[in-house]
C-alpha positions in Angstrom: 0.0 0.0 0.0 1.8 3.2 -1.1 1.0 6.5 0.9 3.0 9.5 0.8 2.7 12.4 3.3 3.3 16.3 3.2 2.9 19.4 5.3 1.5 21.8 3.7 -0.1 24.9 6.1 -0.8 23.5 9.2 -2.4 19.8 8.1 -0.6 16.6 6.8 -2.0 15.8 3.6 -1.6 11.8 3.2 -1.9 10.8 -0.5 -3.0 7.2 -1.3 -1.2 6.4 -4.7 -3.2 3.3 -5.0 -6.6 3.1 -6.9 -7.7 0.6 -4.3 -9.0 0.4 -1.3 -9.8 -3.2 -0.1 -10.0 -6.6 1.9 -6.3 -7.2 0.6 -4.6 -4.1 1.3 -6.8 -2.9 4.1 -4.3 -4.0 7.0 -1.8 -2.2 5.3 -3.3 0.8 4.8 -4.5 1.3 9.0 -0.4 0.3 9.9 1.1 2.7 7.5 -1.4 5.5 8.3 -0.9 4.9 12.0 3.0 5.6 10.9 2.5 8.5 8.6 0.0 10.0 11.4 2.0 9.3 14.7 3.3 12.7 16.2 1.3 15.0 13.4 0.1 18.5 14.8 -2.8 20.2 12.9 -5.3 18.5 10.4 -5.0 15.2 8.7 -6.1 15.1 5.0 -6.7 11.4 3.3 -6.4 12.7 -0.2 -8.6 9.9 -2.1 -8.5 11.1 -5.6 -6.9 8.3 -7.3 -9.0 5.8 -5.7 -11.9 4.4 -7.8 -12.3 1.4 -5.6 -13.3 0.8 -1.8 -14.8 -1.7 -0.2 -16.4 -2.7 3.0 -13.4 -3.6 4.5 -11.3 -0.4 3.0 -13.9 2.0 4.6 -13.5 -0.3 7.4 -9.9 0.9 7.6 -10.8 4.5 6.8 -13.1 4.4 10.0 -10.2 2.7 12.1 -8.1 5.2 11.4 -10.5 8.3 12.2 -11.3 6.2 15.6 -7.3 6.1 16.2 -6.9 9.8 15.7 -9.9 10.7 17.3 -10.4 12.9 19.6 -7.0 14.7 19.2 -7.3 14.7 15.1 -10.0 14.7 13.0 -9.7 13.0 9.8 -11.1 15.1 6.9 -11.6 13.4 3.3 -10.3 15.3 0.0 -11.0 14.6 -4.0 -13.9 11.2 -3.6 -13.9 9.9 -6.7 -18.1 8.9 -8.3 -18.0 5.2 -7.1 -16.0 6.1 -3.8 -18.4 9.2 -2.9 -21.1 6.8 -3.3 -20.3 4.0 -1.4 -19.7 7.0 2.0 -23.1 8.4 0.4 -24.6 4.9 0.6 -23.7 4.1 3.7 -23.9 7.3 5.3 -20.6 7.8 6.3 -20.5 11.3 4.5 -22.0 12.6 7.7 -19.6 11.2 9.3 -16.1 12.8 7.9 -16.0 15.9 6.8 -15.5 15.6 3.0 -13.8 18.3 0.5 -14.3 18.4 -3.0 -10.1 18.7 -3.6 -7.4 19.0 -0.6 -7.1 22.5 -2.3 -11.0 23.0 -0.8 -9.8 21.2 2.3 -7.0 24.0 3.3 -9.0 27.1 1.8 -11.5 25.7 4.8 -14.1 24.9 2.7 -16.9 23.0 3.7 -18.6 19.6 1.9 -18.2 19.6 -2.0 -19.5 16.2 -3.4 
């Protein structure tokens, strides 16, 4: 599971570079967020863009993750792809994290754009 990380302003932007998001890499993707997160000040941005795919045990992992930043961080969503918006729409997790249309939406500060 390739992630890369920057700061940019005060949030780490996490890029997935994968356009999957499933049973087989889900394990991965909680360890090496829980790496890329540990120590991080400000907001955390999961910039989904290239994603096309997730499934219930990839938004499994996405939830993990906002439970093992929580309450010190908030994770905030950037750039849901159609079928990746949809599954959060579907299964009402899009009132769950806050979701950005673009991580460039995400540090202007605005709100929901799906």
């Amino acid at each position: 599971m390739k992630l890369t990380a920057e700061s940019v302003a005060e949030a780490l932007v996490v890029n997935v570079e994968e356009e999957r998001i499933d049973a087989a890499v889900a394990i991965q993707f909680k360890d090496r967020m829980r790496d890329l997160t540990a120590g991080a000040g400000g907001r955390i941005i999961l910039d989904l863009g290239r994603v096309t795919f997730v499934d219930s045990s990839g938004l499994g992992a996405i939830v993990s993750v906002m439970k093992f930043l929580a309450p010190v961080h908030r994770l905030e969503l950037a750039g849901l792809t159609p079928n990746v918006g949809r599954v959060f729409h579907l299964t009402r997790m899009d009132s769950v994290f806050p979701i950005h249309a673009s991580v460039a939406a995400a540090l202007q500060g605005a709100g929901h754009g799906l």
